[in-house]
N, C-alpha and C positions, 0 to 999 in steps of 0.2 A: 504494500500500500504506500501511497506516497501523501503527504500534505503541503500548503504553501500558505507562505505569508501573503497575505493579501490586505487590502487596504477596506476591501467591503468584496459584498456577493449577492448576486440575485438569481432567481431562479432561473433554470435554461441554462445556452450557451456559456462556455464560460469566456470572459474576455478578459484579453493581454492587459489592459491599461488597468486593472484593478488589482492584480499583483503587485507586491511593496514594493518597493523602489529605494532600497538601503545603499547611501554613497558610503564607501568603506575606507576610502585612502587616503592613510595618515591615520586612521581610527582603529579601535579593538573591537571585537565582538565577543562576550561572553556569554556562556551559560552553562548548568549545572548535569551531569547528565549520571544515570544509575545503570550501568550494566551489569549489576548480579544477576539479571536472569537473562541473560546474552551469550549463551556458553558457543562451543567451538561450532561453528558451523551455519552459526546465525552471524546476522552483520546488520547494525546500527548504523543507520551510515543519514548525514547533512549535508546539502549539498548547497552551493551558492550558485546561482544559473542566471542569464539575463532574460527568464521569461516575459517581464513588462516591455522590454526591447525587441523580444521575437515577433515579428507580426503573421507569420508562417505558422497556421492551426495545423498540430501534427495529427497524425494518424489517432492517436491518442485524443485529440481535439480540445487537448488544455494548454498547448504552446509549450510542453516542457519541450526539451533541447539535452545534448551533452555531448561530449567526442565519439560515445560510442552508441548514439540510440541512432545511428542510421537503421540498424536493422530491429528495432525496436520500435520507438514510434514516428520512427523517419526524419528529425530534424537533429542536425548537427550546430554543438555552438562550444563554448568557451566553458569549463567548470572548476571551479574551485571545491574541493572533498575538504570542509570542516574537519568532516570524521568519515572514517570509515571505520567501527570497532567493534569487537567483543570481550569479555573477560579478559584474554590472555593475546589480542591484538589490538593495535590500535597505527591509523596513520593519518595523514593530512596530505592532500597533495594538489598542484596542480595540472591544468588540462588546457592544451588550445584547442581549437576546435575541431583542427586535425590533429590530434594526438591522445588519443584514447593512453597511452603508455604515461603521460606525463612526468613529473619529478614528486618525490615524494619523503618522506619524512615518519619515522615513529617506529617501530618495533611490530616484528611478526612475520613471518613467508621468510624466504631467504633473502632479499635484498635492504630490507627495513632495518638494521642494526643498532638504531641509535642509544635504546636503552637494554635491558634484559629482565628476564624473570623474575631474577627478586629485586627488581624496579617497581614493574610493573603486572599483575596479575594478580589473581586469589594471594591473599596473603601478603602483600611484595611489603617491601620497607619503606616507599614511598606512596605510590600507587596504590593500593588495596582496593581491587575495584568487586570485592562484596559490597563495596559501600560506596555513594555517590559521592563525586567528586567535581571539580572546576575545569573547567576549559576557556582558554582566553586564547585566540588567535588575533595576532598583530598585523596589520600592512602598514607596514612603515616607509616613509617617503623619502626621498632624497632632497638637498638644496635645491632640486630643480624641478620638485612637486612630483616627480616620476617615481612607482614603485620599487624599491632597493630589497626589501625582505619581509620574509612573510615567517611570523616570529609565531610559535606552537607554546603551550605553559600546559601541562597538568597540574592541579594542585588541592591537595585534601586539607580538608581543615585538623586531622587527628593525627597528622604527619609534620614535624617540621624540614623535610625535604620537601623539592620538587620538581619533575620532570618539564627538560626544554629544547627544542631543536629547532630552527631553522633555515628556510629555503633563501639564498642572496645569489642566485644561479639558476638561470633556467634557456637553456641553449638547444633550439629545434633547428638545423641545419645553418644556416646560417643569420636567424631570427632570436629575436631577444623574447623572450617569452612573458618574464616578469616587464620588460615595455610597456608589450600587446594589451597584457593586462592589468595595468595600468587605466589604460586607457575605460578599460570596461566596470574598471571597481569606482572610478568616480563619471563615472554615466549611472551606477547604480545597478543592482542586484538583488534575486528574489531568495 
């Protein structure tokens, strides 16, 4: 199932212009999230998409979008992954809109390694994700108002550590990634 920030709703069609429109750059996003009951094989997952922007009603016929719903509801765009997680994974990453592989950040699979087990999972030192914990994701900007890093925080209130990584690099052939996207977090995001 999926839901969306929206600004209102009325019955029928659904329309682009009434999905939220959050400008993110320079800004943090926070919010609280509990996956004790998200075990291995399930996935949590937030996405930040330029639905209010998309004016192409997908197959789907809510205007979602992402690098890899070509074959899913047929419209391709830009996504930023909050989260992707369960107990004992967790990641953040980004996506152009041709790039379903994007870059990415956090722990779990084999290319995730920023933290480990007794980091993060059932039980971890820091992390203890039986119990609900803080998410702050950063876009942080440069002197020249362009996107430079995109800053990830775990943090429990019964912990005095806390998990942090992130993205200052995002290179698609010869395209700046964190640029492109730039441009689309202060146009706004649903």
């Amino acid at each position: 199932s999926r839901a969306y920030f929206a600004e209102g709703c009325s019955a029928g069609e659904y329309d682009n212009k009434k999905y939220a429109n959050v400008k993110l750059l320079g800004k943090t996003i926070s919010y609280t999230v509990d996956l004790s009951n998200v075990g291995c094989g399930c996935d949590a997952q937030v996405h930040l998409v330029p639905m209010r922007h998309n004016s192409k009603k997908s197959r789907c016929k809510d205007f979602f979008c992402g690098p890899s719903q070509k074959h899913v509801c047929g419209e391709t765009c830009f996504t930023i992954r909050l989260q992707d997680a369960n107990q004992y994974a967790w990641f953040t990453s980004l996506h152009l809109e041709d790039d379903p592989r994007g870059v990415s950040i956090g722990y779990g699979g084999s290319e995730r390694r920023d933290w480990n087990s007794t980091q993060y999972g059932p039980g971890a030192k820091c992390i203890d994700t039986s119990w609900p914990f803080r998410v702050s994701v950063s876009f942080l900007a440069n002197d020249k108002g362009t996107l430079d890093t995109v800053r990830l925080t775990l943090s429990q209130a019964k912990s005095s550590c806390h998990l942090s990584a992130k993205i200052d690099m995002y290179i698609l052939g010869t395209r700046d990634g964190l640029s492109e996207l730039s441009d689309a977090l202060e146009d706004g995001v649903s």
